[in-house]
C-alpha positions as CSV (number, residue, x, y, z in Angstrom):
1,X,118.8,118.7,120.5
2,X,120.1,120.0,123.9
3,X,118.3,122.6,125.6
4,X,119.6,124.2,128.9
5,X,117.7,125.3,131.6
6,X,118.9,128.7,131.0
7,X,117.3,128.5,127.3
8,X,114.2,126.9,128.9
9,X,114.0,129.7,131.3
10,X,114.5,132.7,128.0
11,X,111.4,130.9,126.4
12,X,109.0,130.3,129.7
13,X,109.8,134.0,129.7
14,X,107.9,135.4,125.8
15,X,105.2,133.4,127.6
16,X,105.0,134.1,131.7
17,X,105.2,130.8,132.3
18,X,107.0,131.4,135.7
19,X,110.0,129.9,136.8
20,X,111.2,126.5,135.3
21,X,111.3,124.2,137.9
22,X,112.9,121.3,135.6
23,X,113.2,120.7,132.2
24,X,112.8,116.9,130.4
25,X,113.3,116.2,127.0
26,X,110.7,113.5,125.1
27,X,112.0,112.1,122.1
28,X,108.8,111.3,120.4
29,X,108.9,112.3,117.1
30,X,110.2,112.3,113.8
31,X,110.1,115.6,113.1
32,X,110.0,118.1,115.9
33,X,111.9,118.9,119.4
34,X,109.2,118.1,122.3
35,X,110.0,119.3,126.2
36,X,107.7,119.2,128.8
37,X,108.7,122.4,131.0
38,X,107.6,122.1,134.7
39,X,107.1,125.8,135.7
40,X,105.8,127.7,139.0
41,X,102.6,128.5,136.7
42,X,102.3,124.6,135.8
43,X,103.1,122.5,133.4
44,X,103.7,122.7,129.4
45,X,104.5,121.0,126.2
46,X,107.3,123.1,124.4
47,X,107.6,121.8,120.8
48,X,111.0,123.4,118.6
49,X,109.9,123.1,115.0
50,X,112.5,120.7,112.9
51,X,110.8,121.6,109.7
52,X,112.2,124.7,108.2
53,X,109.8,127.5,108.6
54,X,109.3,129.1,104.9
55,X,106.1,130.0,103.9
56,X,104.5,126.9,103.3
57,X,105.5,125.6,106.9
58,X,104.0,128.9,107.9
59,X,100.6,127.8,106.2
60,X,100.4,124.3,107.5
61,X,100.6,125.7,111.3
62,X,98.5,129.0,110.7
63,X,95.8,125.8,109.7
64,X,97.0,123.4,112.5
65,X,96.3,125.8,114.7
66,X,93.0,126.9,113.8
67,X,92.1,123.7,113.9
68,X,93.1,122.9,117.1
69,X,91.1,126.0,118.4
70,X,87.6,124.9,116.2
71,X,87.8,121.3,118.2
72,X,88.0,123.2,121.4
73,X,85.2,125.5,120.7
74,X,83.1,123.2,120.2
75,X,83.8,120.9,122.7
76,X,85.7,118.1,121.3
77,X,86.1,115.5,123.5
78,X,89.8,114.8,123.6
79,X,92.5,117.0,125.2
80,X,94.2,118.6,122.3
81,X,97.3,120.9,121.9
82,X,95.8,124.1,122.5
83,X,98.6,126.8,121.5
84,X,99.5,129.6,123.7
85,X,100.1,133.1,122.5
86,X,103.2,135.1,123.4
87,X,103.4,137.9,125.2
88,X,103.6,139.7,121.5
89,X,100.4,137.6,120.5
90,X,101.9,135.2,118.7
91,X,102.0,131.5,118.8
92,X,105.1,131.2,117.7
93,X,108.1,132.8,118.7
94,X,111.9,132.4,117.2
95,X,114.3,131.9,120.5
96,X,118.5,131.2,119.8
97,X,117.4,130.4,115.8
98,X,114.9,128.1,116.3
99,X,111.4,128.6,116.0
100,X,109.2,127.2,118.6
101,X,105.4,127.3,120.3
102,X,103.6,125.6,123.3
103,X,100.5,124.1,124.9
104,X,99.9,122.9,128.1
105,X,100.8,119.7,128.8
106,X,98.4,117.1,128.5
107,X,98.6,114.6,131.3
108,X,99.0,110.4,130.6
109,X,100.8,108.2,128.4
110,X,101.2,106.7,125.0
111,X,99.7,103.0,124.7
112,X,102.9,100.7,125.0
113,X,100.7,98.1,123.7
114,X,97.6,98.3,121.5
115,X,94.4,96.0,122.4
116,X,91.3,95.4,120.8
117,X,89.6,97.9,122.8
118,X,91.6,100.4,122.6
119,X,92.2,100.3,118.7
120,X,88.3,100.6,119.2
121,X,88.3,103.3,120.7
122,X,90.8,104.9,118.4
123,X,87.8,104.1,115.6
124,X,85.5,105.9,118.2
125,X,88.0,108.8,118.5
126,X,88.3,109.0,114.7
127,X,84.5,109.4,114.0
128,X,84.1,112.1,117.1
129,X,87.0,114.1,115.1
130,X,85.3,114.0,112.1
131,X,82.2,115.1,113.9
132,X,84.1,117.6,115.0
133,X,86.1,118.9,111.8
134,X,83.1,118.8,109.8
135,X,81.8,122.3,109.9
136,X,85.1,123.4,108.2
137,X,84.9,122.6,105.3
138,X,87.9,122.1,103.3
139,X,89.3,126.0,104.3
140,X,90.4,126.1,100.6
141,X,93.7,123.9,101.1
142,X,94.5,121.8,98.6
143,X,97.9,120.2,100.0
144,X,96.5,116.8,98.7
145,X,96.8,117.2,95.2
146,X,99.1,120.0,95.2
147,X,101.5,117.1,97.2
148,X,100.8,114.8,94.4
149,X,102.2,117.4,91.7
150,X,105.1,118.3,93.3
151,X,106.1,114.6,94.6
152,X,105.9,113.8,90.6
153,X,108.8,116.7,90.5
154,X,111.4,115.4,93.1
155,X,111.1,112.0,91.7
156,X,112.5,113.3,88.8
157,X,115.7,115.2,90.3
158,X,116.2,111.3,92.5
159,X,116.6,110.0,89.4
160,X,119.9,112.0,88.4
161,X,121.1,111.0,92.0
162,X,125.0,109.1,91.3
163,X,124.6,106.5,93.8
164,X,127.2,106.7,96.8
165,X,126.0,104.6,99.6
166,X,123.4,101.6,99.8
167,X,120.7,103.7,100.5
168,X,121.4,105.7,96.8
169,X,121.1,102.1,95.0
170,X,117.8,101.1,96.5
171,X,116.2,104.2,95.9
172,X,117.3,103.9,92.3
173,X,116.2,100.6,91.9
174,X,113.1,101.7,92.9
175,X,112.0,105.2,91.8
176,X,110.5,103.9,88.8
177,X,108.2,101.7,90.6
178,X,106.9,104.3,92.6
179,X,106.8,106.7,89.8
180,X,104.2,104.8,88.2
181,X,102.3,104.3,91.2
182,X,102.4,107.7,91.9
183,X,100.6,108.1,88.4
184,X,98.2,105.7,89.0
185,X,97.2,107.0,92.0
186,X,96.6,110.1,90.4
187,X,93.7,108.9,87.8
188,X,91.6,108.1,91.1
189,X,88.7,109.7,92.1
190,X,89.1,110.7,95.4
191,X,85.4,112.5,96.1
192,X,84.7,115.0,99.2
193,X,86.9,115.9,101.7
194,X,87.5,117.2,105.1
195,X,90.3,118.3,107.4
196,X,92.0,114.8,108.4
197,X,94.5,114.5,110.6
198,X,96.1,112.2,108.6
199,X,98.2,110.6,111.8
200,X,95.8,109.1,114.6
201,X,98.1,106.5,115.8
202,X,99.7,104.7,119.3
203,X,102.4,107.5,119.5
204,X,99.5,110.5,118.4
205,X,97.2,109.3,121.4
206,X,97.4,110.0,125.1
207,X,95.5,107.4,127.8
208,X,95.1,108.2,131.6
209,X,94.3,105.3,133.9
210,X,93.3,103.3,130.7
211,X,91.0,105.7,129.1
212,X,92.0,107.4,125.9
213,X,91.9,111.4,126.8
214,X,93.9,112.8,123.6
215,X,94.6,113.9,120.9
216,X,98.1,115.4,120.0
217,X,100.4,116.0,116.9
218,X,98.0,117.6,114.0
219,X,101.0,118.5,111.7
220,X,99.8,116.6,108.9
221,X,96.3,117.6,108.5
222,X,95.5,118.7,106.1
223,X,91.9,118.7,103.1
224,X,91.7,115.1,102.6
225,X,89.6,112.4,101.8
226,X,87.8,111.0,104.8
227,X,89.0,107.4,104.3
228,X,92.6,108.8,105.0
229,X,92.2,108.9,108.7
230,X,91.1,105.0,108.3
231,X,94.3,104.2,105.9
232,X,96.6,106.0,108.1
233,X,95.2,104.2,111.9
234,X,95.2,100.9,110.0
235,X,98.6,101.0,108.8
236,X,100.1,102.8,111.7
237,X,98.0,101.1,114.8
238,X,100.2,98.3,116.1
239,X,97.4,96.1,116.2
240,X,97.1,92.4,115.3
241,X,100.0,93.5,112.4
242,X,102.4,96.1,112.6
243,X,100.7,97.4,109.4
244,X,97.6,97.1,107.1
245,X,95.3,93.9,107.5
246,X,92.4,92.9,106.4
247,X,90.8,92.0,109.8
248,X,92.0,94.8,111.1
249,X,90.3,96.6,109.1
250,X,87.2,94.8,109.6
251,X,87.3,95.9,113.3
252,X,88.4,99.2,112.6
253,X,85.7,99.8,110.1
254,X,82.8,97.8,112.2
255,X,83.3,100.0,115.0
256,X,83.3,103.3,112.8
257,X,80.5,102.5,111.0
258,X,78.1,101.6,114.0
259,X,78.1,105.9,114.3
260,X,78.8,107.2,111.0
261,X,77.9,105.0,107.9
262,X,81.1,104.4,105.4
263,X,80.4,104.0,102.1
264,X,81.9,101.5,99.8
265,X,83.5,103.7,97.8
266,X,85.7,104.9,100.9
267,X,86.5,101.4,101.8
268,X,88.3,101.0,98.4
269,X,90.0,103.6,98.7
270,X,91.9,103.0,102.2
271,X,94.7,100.7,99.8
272,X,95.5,103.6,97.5
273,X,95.5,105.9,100.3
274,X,98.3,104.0,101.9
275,X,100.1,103.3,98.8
276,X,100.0,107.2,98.0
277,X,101.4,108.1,101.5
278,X,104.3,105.4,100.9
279,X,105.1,107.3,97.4
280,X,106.1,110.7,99.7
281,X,107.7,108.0,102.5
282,X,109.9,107.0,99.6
283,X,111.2,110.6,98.9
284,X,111.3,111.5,102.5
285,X,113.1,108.3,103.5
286,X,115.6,109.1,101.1
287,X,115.9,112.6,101.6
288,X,114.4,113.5,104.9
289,X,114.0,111.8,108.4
290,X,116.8,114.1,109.8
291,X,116.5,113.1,113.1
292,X,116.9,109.6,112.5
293,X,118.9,108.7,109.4
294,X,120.5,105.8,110.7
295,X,116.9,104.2,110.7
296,X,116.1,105.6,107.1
297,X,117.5,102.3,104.9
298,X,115.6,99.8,107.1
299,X,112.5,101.9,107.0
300,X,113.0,102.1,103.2
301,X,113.2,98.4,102.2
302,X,110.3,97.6,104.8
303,X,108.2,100.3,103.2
304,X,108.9,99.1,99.4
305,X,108.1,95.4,100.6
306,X,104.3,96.8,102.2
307,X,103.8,98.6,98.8
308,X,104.5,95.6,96.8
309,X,102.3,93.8,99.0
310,X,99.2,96.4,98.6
311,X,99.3,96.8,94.9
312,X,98.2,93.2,94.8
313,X,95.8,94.0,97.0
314,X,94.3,96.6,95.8
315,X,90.9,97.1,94.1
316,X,91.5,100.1,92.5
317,X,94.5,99.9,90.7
318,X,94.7,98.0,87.0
């Protein structure tokens, strides 16, 4: 998605950002629109929503950003993306039809490669979110089972997809699969919950001069069960394997535990938890990844391969 620097300068405007000095475009992301804007008044992170914003969409940010604002009250210690109001006192603003909001820009890199100390680190990071989030509560969201409910729906309307194209036929092939999973999933007992962030991986963390110093992209957060922040580093954390391990987890876990204990229990479910987040992969691969459907087939046979793989894995599951 193109943005001029005459658009760039319309938006630094609803926020007195100065003048835009220059204007880059970072194509992280799956989702979103990221630009860094260098401005007379410094330097920020300028993110154009890709999701549409209905109501729900309006929910998940209104509690994205009052997340972001509880970690930097009380003194998280990882740059996060603060928003910044409008000058109509907003955080987000629409601009040319597209909806958009800001933070400053936090300053460093994404790991290109992940070591062993840094994936520790990432454990280290988990638990001093945790810390952090834990005073909230759950703030009465319930996006984790509500997801469940309505993911049970759209598998139903794939199946009356007419298959077209290669990426129809595997889907169909497969739907039932993952409509039983989905099921079982369901009968588990996923105890207490917090706000996760439900994405703390390589591409979600920023390093300066070798030292992890962020914290960014908290649009999936939502009331889950603590074990999801360990399910979703281990599978997305580049580390040793591209996805979930077992020693991986070892290390992972080791490192967690030696500052908040983790129970059995929660190490039982990290499996399922990855095996329910590839349920809503398989709809969204199918239907979704807009910005990169040329990639969505490839993703889509890799991701049924890994779930075959876990199911035998798992504990939990019969």
């Amino acid at each position: 998605m193109k943005l001029t620097k005459t658009n760039a300068q319309k938006i630094a405007n609803e926020y007195s950002f100065g003048k835009v000095k220059k204007v880059k475009y970072l194509s992280e992301g799956y989702v979103n629109y990221n630009y860094l804007f260098d401005t007379t008044k410094g330097k920020y992170s300028v993110q154009i929503i890709g999701d549409k914003l209905d109501n729900w969409k309006k929910e998940r940010m209104a509690l994205q950003f009052k997340v972001l604002n509880h970690l930097v009250k009380t003194k998280f210690p990882y740059q996060v993306p603060v928003p910044v109001k409008s000058k109509t006192g907003g955080e987000i603003i629409q601009k040319d039809n597209k909806y958009l909001w800001t933070y400053p820009f936090i300053e460093g890199e994404t790991p290109k490669k992940i070591t062993k100390k840094i994936f520790q680190d990432i454990a280290k990071l988990t638990v001093d979110y945790h810390k952090g989030v834990s005073s909230l509560g759950i703030l009465k969201d319930n996006a984790f089972y509500n997801g469940m409910h309505w993911l049970s729906g759209e598998y139903q309307k794939l199946k009356k997809v007419v298959p077209k194209n290669n990426l129809d036929k595997i889907m169909l092939r497969h739907v039932d699969l993952f409509e039983n999973l989905l099921e079982q999933l369901k009968k588990i007992k996923y105890g207490k919950r917090l706000i996760t962030h439900s994405d703390i991986n390589s591409n979600n963390i920023i390093l300066r001069d070798g030292k992890l110093v962020g914290l960014i992209d908290f649009d999936n957060i939502m009331a889950a069960p603590r074990a999801k922040d360990f399910a979703m580093a281990l599978e997305r954390n580049t580390y040793l394997t591209k996805n979930w391990s077992k020693r991986k987890q070892d290390i992972f876990l080791n490192e967690y535990n030696k500052h908040i204990p983790i129970s059995k229990v929660e190490k039982k479910l990290i499996i399922p938890l990855i095996l329910l987040e590839n349920c809503g992969l398989f709809k969204w691969y199918y239907g979704g990844m807009e910005k990169r459907r040329d990639h969505a087939y490839r993703a889509m046979i890799n991701m049924i391969i890994e779930t075959k793989h876990l199911v035998k894995e798992c504990e939990i599951l019969g």
